[in-house]
KOLKOL-414295 format. One record per residue (C-alpha): residue number from 0; residue in one letter; x, y, z. Coordinates in steps of 0.5 Angstrom, whole numbers, plus 500, padded with zeros to 3 digits. Layout:
<rs>
    k  r  east  north   up
  NUM  A     X      Y    Z
...
</rs>
This chain:
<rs>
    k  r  east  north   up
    0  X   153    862  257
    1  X   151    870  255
    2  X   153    875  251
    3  X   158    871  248
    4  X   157    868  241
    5  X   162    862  241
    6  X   164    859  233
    7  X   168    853  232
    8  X   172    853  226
    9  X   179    849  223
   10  X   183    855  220
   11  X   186    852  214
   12  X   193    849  218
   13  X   193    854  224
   14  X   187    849  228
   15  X   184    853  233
   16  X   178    855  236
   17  X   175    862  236
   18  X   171    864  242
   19  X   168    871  241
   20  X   175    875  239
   21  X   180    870  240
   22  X   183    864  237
   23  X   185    859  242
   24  X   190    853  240
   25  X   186    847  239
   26  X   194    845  240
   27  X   201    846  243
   28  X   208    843  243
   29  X   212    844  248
   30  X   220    845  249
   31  X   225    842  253
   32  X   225    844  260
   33  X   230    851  260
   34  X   230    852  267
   35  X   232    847  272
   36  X   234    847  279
   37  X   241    850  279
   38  X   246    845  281
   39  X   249    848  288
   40  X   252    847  295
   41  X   249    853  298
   42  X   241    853  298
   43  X   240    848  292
   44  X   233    848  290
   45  X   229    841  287
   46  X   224    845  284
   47  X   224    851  280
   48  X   215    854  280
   49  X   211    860  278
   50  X   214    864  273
   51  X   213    871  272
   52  X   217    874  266
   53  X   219    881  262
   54  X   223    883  256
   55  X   226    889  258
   56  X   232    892  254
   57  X   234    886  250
   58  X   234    881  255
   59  X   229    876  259
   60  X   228    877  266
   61  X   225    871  269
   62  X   223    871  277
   63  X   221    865  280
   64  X   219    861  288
   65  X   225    855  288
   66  X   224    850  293
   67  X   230    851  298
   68  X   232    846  304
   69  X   226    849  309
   70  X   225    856  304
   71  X   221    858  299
   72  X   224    864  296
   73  X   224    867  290
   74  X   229    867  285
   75  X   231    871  279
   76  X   234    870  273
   77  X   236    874  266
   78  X   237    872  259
   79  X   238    874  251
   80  X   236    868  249
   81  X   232    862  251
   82  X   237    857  248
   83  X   241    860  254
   84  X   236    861  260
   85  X   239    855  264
   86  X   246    857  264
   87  X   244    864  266
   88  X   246    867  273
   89  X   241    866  279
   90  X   240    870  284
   91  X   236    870  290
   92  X   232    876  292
   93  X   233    878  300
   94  X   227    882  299
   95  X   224    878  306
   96  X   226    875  312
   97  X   220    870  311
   98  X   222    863  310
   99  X   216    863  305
  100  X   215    869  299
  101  X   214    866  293
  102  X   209    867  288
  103  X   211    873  284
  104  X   208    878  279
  105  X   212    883  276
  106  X   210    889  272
  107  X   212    896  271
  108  X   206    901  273
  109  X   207    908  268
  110  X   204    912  274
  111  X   209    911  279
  112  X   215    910  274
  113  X   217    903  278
  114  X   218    896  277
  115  X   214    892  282
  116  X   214    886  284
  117  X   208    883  288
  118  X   208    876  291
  119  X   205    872  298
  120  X   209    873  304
  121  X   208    868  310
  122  X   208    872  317
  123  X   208    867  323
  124  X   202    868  327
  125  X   197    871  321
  126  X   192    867  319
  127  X   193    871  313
  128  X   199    872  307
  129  X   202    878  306
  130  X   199    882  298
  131  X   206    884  298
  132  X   210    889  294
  133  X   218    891  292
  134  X   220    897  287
  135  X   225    897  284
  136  X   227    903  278
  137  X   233    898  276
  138  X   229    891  273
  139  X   236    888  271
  140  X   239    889  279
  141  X   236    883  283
  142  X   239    888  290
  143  X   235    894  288
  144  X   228    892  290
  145  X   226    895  297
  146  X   223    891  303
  147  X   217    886  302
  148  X   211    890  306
  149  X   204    889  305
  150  X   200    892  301
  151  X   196    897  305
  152  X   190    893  309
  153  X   192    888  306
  154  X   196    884  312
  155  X   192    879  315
  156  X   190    884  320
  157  X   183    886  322
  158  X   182    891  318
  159  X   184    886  312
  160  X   178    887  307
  161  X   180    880  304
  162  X   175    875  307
  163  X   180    869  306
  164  X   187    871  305
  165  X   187    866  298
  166  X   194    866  295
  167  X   197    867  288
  168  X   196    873  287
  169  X   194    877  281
  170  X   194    885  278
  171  X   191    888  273
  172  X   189    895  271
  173  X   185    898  266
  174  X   185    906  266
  175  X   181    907  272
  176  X   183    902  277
  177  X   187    897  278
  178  X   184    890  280
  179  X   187    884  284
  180  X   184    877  283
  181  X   187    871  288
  182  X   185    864  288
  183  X   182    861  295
  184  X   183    853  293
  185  X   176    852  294
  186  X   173    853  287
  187  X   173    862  288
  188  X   177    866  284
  189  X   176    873  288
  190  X   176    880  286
  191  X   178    886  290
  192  X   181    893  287
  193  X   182    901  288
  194  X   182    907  284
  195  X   189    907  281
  196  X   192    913  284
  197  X   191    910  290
  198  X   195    904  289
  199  X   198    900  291
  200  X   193    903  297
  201  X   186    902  298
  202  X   184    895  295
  203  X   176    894  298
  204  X   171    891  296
  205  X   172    884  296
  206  X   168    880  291
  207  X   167    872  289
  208  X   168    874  281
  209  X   168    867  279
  210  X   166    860  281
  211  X   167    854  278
  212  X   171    847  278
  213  X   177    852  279
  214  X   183    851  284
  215  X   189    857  284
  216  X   194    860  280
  217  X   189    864  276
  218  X   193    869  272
  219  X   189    876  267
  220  X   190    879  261
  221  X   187    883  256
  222  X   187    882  249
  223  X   191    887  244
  224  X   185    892  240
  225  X   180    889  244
  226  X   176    890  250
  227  X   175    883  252
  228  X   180    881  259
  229  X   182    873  259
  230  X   184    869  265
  231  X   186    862  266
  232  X   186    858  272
  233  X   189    852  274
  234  X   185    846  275
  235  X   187    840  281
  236  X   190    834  279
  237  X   194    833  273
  238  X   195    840  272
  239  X   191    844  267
  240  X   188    851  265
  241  X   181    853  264
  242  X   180    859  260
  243  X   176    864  261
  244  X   173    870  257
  245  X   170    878  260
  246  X   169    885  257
  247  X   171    888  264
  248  X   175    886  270
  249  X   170    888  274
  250  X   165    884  269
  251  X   162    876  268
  252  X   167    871  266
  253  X   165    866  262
  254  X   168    859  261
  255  X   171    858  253
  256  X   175    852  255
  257  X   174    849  262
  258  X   175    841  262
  259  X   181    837  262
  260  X   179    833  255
  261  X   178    841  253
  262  X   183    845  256
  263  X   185    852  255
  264  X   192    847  255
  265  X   194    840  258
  266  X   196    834  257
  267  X   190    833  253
  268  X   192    838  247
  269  X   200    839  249
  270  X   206    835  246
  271  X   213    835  245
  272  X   216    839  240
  273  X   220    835  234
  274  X   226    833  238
  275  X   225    834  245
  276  X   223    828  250
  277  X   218    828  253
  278  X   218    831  260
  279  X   211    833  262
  280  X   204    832  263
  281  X   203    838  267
  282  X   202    845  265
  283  X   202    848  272
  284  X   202    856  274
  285  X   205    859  269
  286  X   205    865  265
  287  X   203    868  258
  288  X   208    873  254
  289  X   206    879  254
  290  X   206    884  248
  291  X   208    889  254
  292  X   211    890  260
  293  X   206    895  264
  294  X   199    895  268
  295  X   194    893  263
  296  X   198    886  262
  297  X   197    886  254
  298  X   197    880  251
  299  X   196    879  243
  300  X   192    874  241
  301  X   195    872  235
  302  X   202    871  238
  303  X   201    867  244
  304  X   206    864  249
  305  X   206    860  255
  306  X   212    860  260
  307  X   209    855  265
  308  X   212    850  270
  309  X   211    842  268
  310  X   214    834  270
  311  X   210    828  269
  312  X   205    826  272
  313  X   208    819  274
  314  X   214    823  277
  315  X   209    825  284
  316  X   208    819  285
  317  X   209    818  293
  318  X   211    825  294
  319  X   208    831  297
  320  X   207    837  293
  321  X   213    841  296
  322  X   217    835  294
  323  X   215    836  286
  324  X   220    836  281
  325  X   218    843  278
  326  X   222    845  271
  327  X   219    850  267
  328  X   219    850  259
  329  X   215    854  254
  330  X   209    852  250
  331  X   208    856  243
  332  X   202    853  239
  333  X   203    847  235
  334  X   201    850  227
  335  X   202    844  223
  336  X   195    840  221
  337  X   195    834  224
  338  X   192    827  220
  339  X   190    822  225
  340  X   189    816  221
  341  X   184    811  224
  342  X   183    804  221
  343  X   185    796  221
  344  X   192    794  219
  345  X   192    795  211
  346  X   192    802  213
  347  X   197    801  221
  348  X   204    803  221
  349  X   209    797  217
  350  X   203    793  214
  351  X   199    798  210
  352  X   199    804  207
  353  X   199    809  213
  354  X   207    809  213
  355  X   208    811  205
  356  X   202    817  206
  357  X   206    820  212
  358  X   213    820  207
  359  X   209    825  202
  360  X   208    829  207
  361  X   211    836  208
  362  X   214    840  215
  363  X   207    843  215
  364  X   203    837  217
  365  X   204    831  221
  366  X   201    824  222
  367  X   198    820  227
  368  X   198    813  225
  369  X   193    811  230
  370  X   191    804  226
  371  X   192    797  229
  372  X   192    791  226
  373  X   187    786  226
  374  X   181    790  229
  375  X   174    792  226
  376  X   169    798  227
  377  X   167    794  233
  378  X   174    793  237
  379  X   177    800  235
  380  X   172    803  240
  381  X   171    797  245
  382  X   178    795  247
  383  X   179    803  247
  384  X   183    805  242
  385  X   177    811  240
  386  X   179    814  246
  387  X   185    817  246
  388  X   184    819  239
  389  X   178    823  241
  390  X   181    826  247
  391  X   188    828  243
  392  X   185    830  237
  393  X   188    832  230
  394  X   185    837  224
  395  X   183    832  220
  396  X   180    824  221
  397  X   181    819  216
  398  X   176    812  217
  399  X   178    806  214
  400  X   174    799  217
  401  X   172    794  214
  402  X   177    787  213
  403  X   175    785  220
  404  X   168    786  220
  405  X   166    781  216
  406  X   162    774  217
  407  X   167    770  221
  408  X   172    774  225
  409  X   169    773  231
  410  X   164    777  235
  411  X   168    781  238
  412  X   169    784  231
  413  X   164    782  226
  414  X   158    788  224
  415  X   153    787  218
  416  X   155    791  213
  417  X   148    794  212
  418  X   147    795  220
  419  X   151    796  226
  420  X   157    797  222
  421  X   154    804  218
  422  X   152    805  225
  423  X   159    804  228
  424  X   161    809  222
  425  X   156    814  224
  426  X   158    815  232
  427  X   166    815  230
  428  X   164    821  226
  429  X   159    825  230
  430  X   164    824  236
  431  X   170    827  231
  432  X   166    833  229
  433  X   164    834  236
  434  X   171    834  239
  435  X   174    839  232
  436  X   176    834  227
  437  X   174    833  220
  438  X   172    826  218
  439  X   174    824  211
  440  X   172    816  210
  441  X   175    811  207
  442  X   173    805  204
  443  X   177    798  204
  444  X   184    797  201
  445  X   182    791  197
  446  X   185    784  198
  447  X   188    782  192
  448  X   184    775  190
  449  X   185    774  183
  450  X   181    771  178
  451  X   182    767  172
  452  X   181    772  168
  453  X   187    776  172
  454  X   183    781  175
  455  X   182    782  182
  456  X   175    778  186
  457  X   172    783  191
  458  X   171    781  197
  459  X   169    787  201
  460  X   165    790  196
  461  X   159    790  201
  462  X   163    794  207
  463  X   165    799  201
  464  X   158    801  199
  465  X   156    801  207
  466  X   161    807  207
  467  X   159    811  201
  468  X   152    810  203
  469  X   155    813  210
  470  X   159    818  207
  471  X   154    821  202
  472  X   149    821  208
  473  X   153    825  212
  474  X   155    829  208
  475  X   163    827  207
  476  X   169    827  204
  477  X   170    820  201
  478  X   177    816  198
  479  X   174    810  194
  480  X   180    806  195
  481  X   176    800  195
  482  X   175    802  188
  483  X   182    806  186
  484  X   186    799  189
  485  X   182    795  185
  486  X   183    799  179
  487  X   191    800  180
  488  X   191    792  181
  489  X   188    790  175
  490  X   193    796  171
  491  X   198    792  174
  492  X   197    784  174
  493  X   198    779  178
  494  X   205    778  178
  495  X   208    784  177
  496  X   204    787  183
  497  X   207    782  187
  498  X   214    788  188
  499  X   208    791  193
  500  X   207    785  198
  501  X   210    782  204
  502  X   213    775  203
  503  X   211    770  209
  504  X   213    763  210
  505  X   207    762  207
  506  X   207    765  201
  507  X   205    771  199
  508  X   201    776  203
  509  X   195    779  199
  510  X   192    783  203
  511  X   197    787  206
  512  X   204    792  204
  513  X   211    792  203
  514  X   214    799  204
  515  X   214    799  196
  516  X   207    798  197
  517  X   205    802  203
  518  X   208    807  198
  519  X   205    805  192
  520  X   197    805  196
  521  X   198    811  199
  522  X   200    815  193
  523  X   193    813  191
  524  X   189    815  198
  525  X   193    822  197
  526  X   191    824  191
  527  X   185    823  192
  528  X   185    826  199
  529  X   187    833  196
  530  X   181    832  191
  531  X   176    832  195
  532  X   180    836  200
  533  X   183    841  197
  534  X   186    845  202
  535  X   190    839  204
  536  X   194    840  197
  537  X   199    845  200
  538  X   201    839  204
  539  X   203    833  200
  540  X   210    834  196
  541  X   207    831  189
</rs>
């Protein structure tokens, strides 16, 4: 990677990533689909793709392919708001008699004064699509665009620059010429551009700008109060985008978050937002809300917005790509802290203390409970639960095993304190922090075995040393709850501490909690938490 210094840091509650200038989210959240085909005898659409979108005079526009009977064709819809974006009139743009004009881009170019809405035409017999162009000086008025007509050269005949005629087609301007960048399906994104008093005229110079696991969809930016361009493209597959980071448009892009475990946004770091249902695993071609309308397609980092088209990745199943059931929704970054909790079932939900930590928390942050009952450092890891963790990581990672390592739960779960089980301890941790996470360990809730002096008999004594060895190896934040629980148990006796804990055909169960006790524990772990976190304490409502 070159002339790119990259820094990886947690921001307090916004958890992103800084890349030389800007901050990607480490997260999104997702709103519910709020434009869907529309319901209609005349041409109904099933699929609603490639969103290119203004707010110009108050209102949203929205232009868009929609997947008719036969066609593919470009639809346009106005809003004020959002919330009202589905029940907005659609209109069909009868700017081409082509049965296939799609993938628009709209922008208003201050040279000429005029809107222009660039799109890919096909023409029976070219090899090629059309770089196509409409004007319109009315944005609000869907019939006031003129004729598609290519680009000039730029029509798949033989004086066509273009070595492959590629598809999805982008511009972008910087104050001396104007650029445009397509995809090709085959891992190049392609660069050709012209003096921008010439455009839309004179578009040469044909250039392989980027090569890398890529597949369409690329779409340029360039960064408020910076000389630095973002692009992001779309990989095969489960959709997802690679972002990319320049100092020119004609410069080397370099990859700032380019895999599927870590996108630019994708399954992998996206998530419903709080009350939607979830609806997608894709994030498809798409676009970012601007902080202006015109060539030089600003964007501000610090506000970042994703207009993009999504469905879930079990809905494909059987079907071609024309017959995908695109919806497009609306992706903001996810600025609440997320605590992914990690452990046995003393710390699961409805047996340990996992539920109570999540009921002192604020609106600010948020829990991932991620514990499951009966399993040890060990089986956590081999029965693949580790993974998902990692691969959909939070801010803040708390660790607690130990119950089920010890002697006598199988060899399936069993590790020796003093060996194996320092070292499974090791691997989760160095495995969090390479993926962002801030690894907190935590040492075993202590059954409650009482003596006959009425005070607690540890059990798990040499598992709790492990993990405070490990913790002061590391470096780490460590809650002592082995400790704590013992303390707080011996305060409150045996009898009356028996308020905390599950009733079962068995008897009492003194190893787990009741909701009063899951309450009453993770009060403790939360306490101590903001101790040795202190800037988790704006978090907690105690």
């Amino acid at each position: 990677m070159k002339n790119v210094h990259i820094l990886i840091t947690l921001l307090g509650c916004f958890a992103s990533v800084a890349f030389a200038d800007i901050e990607l989210p480490r997260r999104w959240e997702y709103s519910a689909p709020l434009i869907s085909p529309e319901k209609r005898d005349a041409d109904p659409s099933h699929a609603q793709k490639d969103p290119t979108v203004v707010h110009h005079d108050g209102r949203w526009h929205v232009f868009m392919t929609v997947k008719l009977p036969g066609r593919s064709v470009i639809e346009y819809c106005s809003f004020e708001k959002w919330e009202t974006a589905n029940a907005s009139k659609r209109t069909l743009l009868t700017v081409s008699d082509s049965d296939y004009f799609c993938a628009p881009q709209v922008f208003y170019f201050e040279p000429h004064k005029k809107w222009y809405l660039v799109y890919q035409v096909g023409m029976p017999g070219s090899k090629k699509m059309w770089v196509a162009y409409s004007t319109t000086s009315d944005i609000s008025n869907p019939a006031s665009w003129t004729k598609a007509q290519p680009m000039p050269g730029l029509d798949g005949g033989p004086d066509d620059p273009r070595e492959v005629g590629g598809l999805d087609y982008w511009i972008i301007c910087d104050d001396a010429r104007a650029y445009l960048f397509f995809t090709s399906l085959n891992g190049k994104l392609w660069r050709l551009s012209t003096g921008i008093e010439q455009f839309p005229a004179g578009f040469g110079d044909c250039t392989v700008t980027l090569e890398a696991e890529i597949f369409e969809a690329s779409h340029t930016y360039k960064l408020k109060g910076q000389d630095k361009y973002l692009t992001l493209i779309e990989q095969d597959g489960r959709r997802y985008f690679k972002a990319y980071i320049a100092d020119r448009l004609d410069g080397e892009w370099t990859a700032i978050a380019d895999t599927e475990a870590h996108p630019f946004a994708g399954a992998t770091n996206i998530r419903p937002r709080k009350g939607v249902e979830a609806w997608t695993d894709n994030i498809s071609h798409g676009e970012l809300i601007r902080d202006s309308n015109d060539q030089r397609f600003v964007i501000d980092p610090d506000h970042l917005q994703l207009l993009f088209q999504g469905m879930l990745e079990k809905q494909k199943s059987g079907k071609g790509y024309g017959q995908f059931d695109w919806r497009l929704g609306l992706l903001t970054p996810d600025s609440t802290v997320q605590i992914t909790l990690v452990g046995d079932s003393t710390v699961a939900t409805a047996n340990g203390w996992g539920d109570g930590f999540e009921e002192l928390l604020k609106d600010s942050a948020k829990v991932h409970n991620a514990a499951k009952n009966g399993r040890s450092s060990k089986s956590f890891r081999s029965e693949g639960l580790w993974k998902p963790v990692i691969e959909n990581p939070g801010d803040y990672l708390l660790i607690q095993f130990g119950h089920n390592d010890q002697p006598g739960k199988g060899p399936e779960r069993e590790s020796a304190a003093a060996t194996d089980f320092r070292d499974h301890l090791r691997q989760y941790v160095k495995e969090a922090q390479s993926v962002g996470m801030k690894p907190v360990l935590v040492t075993s809730l202590t059954r409650r075995h009482w003596g006959k002096d009425g005070k607690i008999v540890p059990s798990l004594a040499e598992y709790a040393e492990a993990t405070k060895a490990v913790a002061t190896e590391l470096g780490l934040p460590l809650i002592d709850l082995h400790a704590l629980s013992i303390t707080h148990a011996n305060a409150i006796g045996a009898e009356a501490y028996e308020q905390f804990e599950p009733k079962t055909e068995k008897g009492i169960d003194h190893t787990h909690l009741n909701s009063l006790g899951s309450r009453e524990v993770a009060k403790l772990v939360a306490e101590e938490l903001v101790r040795v976190v202190p800037e988790l304490a704006d978090h907690f409502n105690f």
